[in-house]
C-alpha positions in Angstrom: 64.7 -59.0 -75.1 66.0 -59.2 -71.8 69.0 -56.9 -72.9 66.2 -54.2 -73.8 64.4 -54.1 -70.6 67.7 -54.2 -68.4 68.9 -51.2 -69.8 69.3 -48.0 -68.1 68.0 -44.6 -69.6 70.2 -42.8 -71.3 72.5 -40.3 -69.1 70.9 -37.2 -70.2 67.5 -38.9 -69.0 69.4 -39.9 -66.0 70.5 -36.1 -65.2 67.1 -34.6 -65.7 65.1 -36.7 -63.7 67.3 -36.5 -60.3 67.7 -32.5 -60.3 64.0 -31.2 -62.2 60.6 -32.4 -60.6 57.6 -32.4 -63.0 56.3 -29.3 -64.4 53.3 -30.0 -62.1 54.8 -29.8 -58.9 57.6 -27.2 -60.3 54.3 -25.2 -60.6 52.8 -25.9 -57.3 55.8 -25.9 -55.0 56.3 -22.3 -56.4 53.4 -20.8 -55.5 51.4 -22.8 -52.5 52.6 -24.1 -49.4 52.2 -27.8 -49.0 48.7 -28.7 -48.4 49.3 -30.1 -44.7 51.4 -26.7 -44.0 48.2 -24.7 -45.0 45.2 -26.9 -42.7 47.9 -26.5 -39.6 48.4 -23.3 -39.7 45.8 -20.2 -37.4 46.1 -16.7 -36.8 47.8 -16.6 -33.8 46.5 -15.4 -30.9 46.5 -11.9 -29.2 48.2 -12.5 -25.9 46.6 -10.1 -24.0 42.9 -12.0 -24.6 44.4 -15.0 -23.5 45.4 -12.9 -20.1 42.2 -11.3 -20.1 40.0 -14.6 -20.3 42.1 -16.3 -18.1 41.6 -13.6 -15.3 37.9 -13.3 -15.8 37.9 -17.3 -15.3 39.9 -17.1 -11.8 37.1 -14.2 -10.6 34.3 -16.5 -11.7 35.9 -19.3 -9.6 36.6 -17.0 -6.8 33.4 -15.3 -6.7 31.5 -19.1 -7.1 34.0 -20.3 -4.0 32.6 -17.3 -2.0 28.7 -18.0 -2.4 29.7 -21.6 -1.2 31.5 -21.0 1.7 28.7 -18.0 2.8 26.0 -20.5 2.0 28.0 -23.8 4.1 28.4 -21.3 6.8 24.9 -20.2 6.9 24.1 -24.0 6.8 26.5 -24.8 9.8 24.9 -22.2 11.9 21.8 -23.3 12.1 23.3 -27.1 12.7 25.0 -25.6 15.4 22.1 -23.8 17.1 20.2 -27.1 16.7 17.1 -24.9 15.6 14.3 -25.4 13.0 13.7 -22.7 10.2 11.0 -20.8 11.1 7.3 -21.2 9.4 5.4 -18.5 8.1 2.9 -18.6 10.3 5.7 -17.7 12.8 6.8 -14.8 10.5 4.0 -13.6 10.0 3.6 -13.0 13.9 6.6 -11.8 14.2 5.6 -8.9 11.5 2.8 -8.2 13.2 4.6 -7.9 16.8 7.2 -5.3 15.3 4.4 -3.5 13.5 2.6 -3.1 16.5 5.4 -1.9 18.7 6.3 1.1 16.1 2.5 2.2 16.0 3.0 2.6 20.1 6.3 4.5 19.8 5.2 6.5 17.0 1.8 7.6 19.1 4.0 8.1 22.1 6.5 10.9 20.1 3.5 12.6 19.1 2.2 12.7 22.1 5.5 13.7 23.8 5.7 15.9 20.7 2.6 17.8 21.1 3.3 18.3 25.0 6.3 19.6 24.4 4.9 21.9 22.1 2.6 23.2 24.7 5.2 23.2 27.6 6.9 25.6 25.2 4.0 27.8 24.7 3.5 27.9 28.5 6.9 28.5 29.4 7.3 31.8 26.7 3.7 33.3 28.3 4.8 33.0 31.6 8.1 34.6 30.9 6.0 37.6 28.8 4.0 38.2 31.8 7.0 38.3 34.1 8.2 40.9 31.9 4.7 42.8 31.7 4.4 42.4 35.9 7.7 43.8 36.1 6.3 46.8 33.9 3.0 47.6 36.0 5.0 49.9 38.5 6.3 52.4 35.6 2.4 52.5 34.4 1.1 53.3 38.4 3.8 56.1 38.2 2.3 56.8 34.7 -1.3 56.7 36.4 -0.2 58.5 39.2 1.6 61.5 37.6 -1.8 62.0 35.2 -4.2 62.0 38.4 -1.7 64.9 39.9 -2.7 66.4 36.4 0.6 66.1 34.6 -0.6 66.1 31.3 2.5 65.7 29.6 3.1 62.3 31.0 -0.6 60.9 28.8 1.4 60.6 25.5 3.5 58.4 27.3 1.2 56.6 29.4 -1.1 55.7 26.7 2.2 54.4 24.4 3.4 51.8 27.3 -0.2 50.5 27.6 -1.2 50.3 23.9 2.2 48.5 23.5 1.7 45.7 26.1 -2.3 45.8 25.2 -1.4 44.4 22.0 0.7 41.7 23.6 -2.2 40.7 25.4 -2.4 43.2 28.4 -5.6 44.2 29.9 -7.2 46.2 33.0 -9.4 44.7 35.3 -11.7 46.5 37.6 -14.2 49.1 36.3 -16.6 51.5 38.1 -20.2 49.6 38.8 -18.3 46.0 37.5 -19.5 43.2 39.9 -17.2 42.5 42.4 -15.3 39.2 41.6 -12.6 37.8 44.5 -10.8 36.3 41.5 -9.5 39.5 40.2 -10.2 41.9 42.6 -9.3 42.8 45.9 -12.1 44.7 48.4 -10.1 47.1 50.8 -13.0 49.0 51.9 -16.6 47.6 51.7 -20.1 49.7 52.3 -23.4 48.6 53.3 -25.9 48.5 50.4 -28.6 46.9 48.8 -28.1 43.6 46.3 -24.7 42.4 45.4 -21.8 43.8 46.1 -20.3 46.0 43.0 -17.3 48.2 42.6 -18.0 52.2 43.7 -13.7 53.4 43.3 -10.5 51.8 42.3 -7.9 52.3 44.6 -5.3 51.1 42.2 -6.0 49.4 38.3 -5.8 45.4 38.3 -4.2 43.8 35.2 -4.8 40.5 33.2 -2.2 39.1 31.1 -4.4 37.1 29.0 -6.1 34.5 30.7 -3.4 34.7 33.7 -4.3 37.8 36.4 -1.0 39.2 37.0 -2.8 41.4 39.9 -6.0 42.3 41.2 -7.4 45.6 41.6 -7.8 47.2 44.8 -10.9 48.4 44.9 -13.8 49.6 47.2 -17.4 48.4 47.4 -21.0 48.3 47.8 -23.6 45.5 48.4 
């Protein structure tokens, strides 16, 4: 009995067993990779998201670093100045201060605006009626050549005066018009009855609008 159980296999047994494994792991080692091979094992990863999310990590720190320092900064100047936050209230009065001040400055420019404006209007009339004044003595020739009966000089009289009538021109000082010192000027005055009132013009008086650029010498009555 003890012989029977000592015994070893037979050789061919022997040969078989050390060199084959069992048709069931013959079959799986063939085909699948062990099972601790196949849990281990991920796609592996593309290296350029790993540089990407790494980067994008850094900014976030960076920019996160940056709010902190603005906002310890902020913090340390106000520590520094030893001065309370201001309240609303305080605001609110503040508002109204610099509210106020721009309605004043923005009245002011229109005013200065608007005076300007007019300073401008002014200044181009009185250079027009400098140029009309320095006109008048080519219409007294005009006048004068048409009295000593040159009649070819009325086409050309009546074209200058229609011309700077338009602008604005006018004569002053008609026959039996009460005499007025503001635009006319009395050379030679007659006894008479009531007021006094124009009888001849010496020479025509001109307005230039509402400005008299000069008064008519004339001779009257009253």
């Amino acid at each position: 009995m003890s012989e029977v159980l000592g015994t070893d296999p037979p050789s061919g047994d022997r040969d078989r067993s050390a060199v084959d494994p069992p048709a069931g792991d013959r079959g799986r080692s063939a085909v699948d990779p062990p099972a601790g091979d196949r849990v281990g094992k991920e796609p592996a990863a593309d290296p350029s998201d790993r540089g990407r999310s790494a980067s994008e990590e850094v900014a976030g720190q960076e920019v996160a670093a940056e709010e902190v320092a603005g906002q310890e900064v902020v913090s340390e100047k106000v520590m520094d100045r030893g001065e309370p936050l201001p309240s609303v209230e305080e605001l609110l009065a503040q508002r109204d201060g610099y509210l106020n001040d721009l309605q004043r400055v923005t009245a002011e420019f229109a005013n200065y605006r608007r005076k300007a404006a007019e300073r401008q209007q002014d200044t181009v009339a009185m250079a027009a009626a400098d140029m009309a004044e320095k006109i008048l003595p080519v219409l007294d020739a005009c006048e004068a050549a048409v009295a000593q009966g040159a009649e070819d000089v009325v086409p050309i009289r009546d074209a200058l005066f229609g011309a700077l009538e338009r602008e604005g021109l006018a004569r002053v000082g008609d026959l039996g018009e009460a005499f007025d010192p503001n635009c006319h000027e009395a050379v030679v005055h007659e006894p008479g009855d009531g007021g006094a009132v124009i009888t001849e013009v010496l020479r025509a008086g001109y307005r230039w609008n509402s400005r008299v650029l000069r008064p008519a010498m004339v001779k009257v009555r009253g």
